[in-house]
N, C-alpha and C positions, 0 to 999 in steps of 0.2 A: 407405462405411460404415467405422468405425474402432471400435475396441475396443482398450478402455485400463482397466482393472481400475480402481477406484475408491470411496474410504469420503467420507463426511461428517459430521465430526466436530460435534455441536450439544450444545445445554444449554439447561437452562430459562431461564437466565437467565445475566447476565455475571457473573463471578464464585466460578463453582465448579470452575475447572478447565482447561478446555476448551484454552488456549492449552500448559499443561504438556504435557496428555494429547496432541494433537495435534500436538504437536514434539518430542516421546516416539516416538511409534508412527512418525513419518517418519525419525527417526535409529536406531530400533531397525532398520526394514523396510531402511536402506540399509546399517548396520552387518553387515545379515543377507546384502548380496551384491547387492540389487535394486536399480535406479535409480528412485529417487521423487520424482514432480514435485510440486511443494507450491504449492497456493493457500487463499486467502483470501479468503471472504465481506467484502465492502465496501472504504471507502476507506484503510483502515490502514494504514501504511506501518512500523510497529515489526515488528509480529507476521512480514512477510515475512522481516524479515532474520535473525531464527531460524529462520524454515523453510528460508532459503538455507544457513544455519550448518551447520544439521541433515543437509541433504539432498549439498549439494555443488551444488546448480541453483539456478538463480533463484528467488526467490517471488514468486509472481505474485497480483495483484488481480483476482476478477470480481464486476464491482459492476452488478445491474441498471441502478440508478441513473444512475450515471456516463456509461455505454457502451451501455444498452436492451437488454432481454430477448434479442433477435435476437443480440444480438456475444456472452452468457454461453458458451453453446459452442462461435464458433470461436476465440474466445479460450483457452477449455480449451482445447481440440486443438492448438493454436499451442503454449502452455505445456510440455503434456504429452509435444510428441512424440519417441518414445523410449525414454521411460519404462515399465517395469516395472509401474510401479504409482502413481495420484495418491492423496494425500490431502486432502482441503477441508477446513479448519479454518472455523467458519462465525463469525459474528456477534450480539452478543447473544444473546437467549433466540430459539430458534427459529424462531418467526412472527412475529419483531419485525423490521418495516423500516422504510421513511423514513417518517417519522411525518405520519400523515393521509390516505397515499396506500395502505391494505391492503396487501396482500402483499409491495407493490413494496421492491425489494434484499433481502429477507427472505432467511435460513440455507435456507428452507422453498421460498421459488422458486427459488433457486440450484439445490436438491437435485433439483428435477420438473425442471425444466430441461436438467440432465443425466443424468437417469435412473438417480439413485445412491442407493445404500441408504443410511440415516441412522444414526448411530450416539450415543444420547444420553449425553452424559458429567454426570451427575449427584451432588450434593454430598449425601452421608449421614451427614453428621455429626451432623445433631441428628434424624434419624430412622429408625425400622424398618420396620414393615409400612405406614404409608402411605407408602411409596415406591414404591409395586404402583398407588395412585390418582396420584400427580403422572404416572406412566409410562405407564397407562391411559388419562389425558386425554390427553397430549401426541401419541401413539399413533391415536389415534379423532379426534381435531383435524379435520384433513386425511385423506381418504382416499386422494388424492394424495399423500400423502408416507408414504415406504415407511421406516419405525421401525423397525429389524430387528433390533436390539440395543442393550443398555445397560453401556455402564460406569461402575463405580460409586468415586464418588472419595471419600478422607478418611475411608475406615473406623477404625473406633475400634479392633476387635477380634476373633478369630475369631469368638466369638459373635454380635457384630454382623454380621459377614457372612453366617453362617448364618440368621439371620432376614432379612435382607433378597434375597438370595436364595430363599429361602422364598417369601417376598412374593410377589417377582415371577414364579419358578415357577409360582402360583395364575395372574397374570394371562397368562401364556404368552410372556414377553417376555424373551428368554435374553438371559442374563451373561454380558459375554464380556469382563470384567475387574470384578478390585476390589483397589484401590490403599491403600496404609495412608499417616496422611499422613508426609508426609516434607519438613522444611525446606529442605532441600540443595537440593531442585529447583526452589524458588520465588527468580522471578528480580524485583528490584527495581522498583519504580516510585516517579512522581512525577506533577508537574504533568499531564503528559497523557497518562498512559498507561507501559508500560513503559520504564526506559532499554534505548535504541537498543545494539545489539550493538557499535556501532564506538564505543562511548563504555567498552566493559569486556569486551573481546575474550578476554582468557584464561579472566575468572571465564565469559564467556557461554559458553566451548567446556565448562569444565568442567557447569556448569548441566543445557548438554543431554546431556552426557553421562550425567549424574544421572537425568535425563528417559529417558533410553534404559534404562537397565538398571532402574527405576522399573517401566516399561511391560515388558520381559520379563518379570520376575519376578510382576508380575500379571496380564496380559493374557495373552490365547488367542491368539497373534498368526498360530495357523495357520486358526483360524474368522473369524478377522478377514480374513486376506487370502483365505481360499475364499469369505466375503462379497462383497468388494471383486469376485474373476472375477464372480460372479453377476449384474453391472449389465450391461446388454442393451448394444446395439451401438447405436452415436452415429450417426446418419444425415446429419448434417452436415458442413461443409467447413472443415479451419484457417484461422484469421484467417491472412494473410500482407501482414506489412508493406510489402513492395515496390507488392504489387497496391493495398494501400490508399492508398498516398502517390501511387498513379500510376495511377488509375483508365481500363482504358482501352491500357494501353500507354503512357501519355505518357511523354516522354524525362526525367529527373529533371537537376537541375542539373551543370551541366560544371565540370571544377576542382577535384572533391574539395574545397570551403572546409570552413576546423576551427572548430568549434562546439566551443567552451570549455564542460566542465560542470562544476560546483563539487560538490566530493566530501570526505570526512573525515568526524570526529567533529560537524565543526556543521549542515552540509549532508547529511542521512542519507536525507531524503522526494524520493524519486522512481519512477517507475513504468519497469520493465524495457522498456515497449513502446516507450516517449519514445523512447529511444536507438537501439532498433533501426527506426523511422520515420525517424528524421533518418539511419538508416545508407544508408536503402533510398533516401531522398531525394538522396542522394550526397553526404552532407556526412561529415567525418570527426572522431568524436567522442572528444573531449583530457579525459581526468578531471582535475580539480587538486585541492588541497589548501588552501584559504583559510588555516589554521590554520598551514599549512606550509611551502608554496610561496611566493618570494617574484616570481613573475613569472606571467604569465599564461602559456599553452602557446606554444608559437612558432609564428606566424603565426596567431593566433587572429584568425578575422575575426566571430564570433558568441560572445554567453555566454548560457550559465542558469546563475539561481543560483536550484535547487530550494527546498524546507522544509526544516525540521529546526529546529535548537533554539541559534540563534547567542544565545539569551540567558544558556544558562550559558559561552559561553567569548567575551563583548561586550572581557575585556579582552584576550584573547591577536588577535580579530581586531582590538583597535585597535591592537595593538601593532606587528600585520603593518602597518605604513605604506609601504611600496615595493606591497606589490600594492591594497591601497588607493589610489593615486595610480595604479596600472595601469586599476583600473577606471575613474577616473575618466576618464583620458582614453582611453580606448576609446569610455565615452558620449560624451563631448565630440566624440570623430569623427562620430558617426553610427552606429555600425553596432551591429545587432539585440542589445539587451541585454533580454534575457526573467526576471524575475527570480518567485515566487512565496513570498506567507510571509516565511518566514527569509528569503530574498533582498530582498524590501523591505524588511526590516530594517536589512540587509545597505549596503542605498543610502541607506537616511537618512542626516540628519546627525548623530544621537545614539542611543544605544541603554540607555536609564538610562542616560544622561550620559554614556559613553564615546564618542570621539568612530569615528563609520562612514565611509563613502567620503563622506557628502556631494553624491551625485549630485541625488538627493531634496530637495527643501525643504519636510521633515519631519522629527519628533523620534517615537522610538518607548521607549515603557514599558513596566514586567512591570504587570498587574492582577489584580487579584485575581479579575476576570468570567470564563468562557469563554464562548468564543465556538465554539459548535459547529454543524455543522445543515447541509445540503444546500441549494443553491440554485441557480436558472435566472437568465442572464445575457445581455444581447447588449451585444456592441463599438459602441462610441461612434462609434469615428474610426477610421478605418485606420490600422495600426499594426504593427508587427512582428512582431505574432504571428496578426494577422487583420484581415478586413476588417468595413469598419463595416455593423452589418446579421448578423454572424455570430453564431447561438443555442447558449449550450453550457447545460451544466449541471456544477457543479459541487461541492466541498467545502469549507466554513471550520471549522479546528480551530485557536484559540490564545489565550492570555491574553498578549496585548501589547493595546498601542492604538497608533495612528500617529496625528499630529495634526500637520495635516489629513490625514485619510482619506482626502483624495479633493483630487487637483489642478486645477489650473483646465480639465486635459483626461484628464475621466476614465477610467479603463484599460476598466472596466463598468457599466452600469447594470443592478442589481437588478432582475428582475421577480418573481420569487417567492423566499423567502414575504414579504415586505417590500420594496417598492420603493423605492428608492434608488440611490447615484450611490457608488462606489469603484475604489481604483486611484488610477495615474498613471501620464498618457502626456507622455513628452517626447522630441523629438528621436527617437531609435531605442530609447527603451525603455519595456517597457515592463512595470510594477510592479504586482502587485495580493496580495491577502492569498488571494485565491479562486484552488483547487488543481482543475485542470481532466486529466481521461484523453484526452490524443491522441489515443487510438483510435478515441473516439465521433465525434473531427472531425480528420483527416490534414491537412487544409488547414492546421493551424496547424505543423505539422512541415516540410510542404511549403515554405509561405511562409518560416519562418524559414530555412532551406536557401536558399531562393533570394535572401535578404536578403543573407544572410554571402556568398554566392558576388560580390556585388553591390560588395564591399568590399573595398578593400585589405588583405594580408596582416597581420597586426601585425609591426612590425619588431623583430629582435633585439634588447637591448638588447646595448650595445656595453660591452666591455674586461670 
């Protein structure tokens, strides 16, 4: 049994708050002395690295979806442990999950899942007393889901506050903040979502700071965390990387080989577990810098090049040409080049026309489409990152296009929601737009580890 104090931050809908309010209260709660683990409802990869900003820990994803109902709490526990205090920042409007499948990745199964009180962060700007009815329904929805508080965002004015606490007084559903709005704390977006913290690192510390003292000044933050102890005790086991990469005891690869990860401003989308699987797997993992770096780690015998957003800086990585011709001949050797997204971008031979590594015999562009949505996947061919026959599921988030999409040996075949064929495998790499959690399947952490162990060291470059 484990007991970890705990809020889950939710909202009707995307859009009124929730990510301020929610990287507020975890920079306030850690400013205040307490260690607080920060997660996040779904596949995001932005919103974590303000909650790492925030907190000083990692943030971490629990995505039904990705990883299945079974891994949401011991993947908490994994994250959490330690900590004082977690916060879940959730996704969308509350009972909004992968669309078609009810409940599933939903803010609302996240929260029955770990037995956490919900906390609705609600947008009051253009209303009074029906904010007692949006709160009433959301409230009575689910009788599973324990609504135990609201905070109320974008107040106009004391008198707006007084009526809307009014309100909800009537419906029995206590205030435990009301925030007036405030520009300073609203942090920038674009194409897909917020820009990434490693793209505006000073303005992001000030932001949350903004966010922090925001959330004191209006939140109750001693009812909030006496909410938080109130979640009953987690009867479950922490996920552990070790045990999952080596089911069993099995001995994990000999050699310590270095599994190159590409890191910076353009390479941002990665999942904290990736790193610690391939730890547990015994491979030894080399952050770089594409933007920066003009060599790959030393003795890199494996690479992933994660997501992120290599379309606004296509010309500072053309211009890196030394470790462009690194990567190149590292694929050219054979050894396990895993690339996602921005990585296959990354390996093409264009990127709106500036020129990429060329690994790829494909051209990639901005579009104006996105491309978003969940989907189920099996491997084609055995490949470096898995064997053929292996079922994931996964995420596609991006307005590029690659052409061809898909190489004469494709990385996956689509099964749901659309069947089709994308990706590219060649040689030892292998490249696809679909962003998959290790967690759900270790075998692909596994196998790359034992690929790289497989390979010769990368050699210095000389003088």
């Amino acid at each position: 049994m484990s007991t970890i104090p705990r809020l889950v931050i939710a909202a009707p809908a995307s859009g009124t708050g929730k990510t301020t309010v929610a990287t507020g209260l975890m920079a306030a709660f850690t400013e205040a002395g307490l260690t607080v683990s920060a997660h996040k409802v779904g596949p995001d990869y932005i919103d974590p690295g303000y909650h790492a900003l925030a907190t000083g820990r990692p943030g971490r994803n629990l995505d039904a979806y990705l990883c299945g109902p079974d891994q949401v709490e011991p993947l908490f526990l994994h994250g959490s442990a330690g900590a004082d205090l977690a916060v879940v920042e959730g996704v969308m409007g509350l009972y909004d999950g992968a669309s078609g499948l009810g409940e599933l990745a939903s803010t609302a199964q996240v929260a029955k899942l770990l037995r956490a009180p919900v906390v609705l962060v609600v947008d009051a700007s253009a209303q009074s007393r029906s904010v007692a009815a949006l709160v009433h329904g959301f409230a009575s929805w689910d009788p599973g889901v324990r609504l135990a508080g609201v905070i109320l965002n974008k107040v106009g004015s004391d008198r707006h506050e007084e009526l809307l606490r009014a309100a909800l007084d009537e419906a029995g559903v206590p205030v435990l903040g009301a925030l007036r709005r405030a520009p300073q704390v609203q942090t920038p977006s674009r194409h897909l979502g917020l820009v990434p913290v490693a793209e505006r690192q000073a303005a992001a510390v000030d932001s949350v700071r903004a966010q922090a003292a925001q959330v004191r000044e209006g939140c109750d933050l001693k009812a909030l965390l006496a909410l938080a102890h109130s979640a009953p005790e987690l009867p479950g086991e922490a996920w552990d990387p070790a045990r999952a990469v080596a089911p069993g005891g099995a001995h994990s690869v000999t050699g310590k080989p270095v599994v190159a990860v590409a890191g910076g401003a353009a390479f941002t989308f990665s999942y904290a577990e990736h790193a610690e699987l391939l730890t547990a797997a015994g491979a030894e993992v080399a952050v770089f810098d594409p933007l920066r770096d003009e060599r790959l780690p030393a003795g890199t015998q494996a690479l992933v090049i994660g997501g992120g957003f290599p379309e606004m800086y296509a010309a500072e990585l053309s211009a890196n040409e030394p470790l462009r011709r690194a990567v190149v001949e590292l694929a050219a050797s054979g050894a396990p080049v895993v690339a996602e997204c921005a990585g296959l971008l990354y390996l093409s031979r264009t990127l709106d026309g500036a020129p990429m590594c060329g690994v790829l015999p494909a051209d990639a562009r901005m579009s104006e489409r996105l491309t978003l949505g969940y989907r189920e996947a099996v491997a084609l061919t055995d490949n470096a990152l898995a064997v053929a026959g292996t079922r994931v599921r996964g995420h596609e988030f991006h307005r590029t296009v690659l052409e061809p999409g898909a190489g004469s040996s494709p990385a996956w075949g689509m099964t749901h929601p659309a069947r089709r064929v994308e990706g590219h495998v060649q040689d030892g790499v292998h490249a696809s737009y679909l962003h998959v959690h290790w967690a759900a399947e270790p075998s692909l952490a596994r196998r790359l580890a034992a690929g790289a162990a497989a390979r010769p060291p990368l050699e210095a470059p000389r003088g």
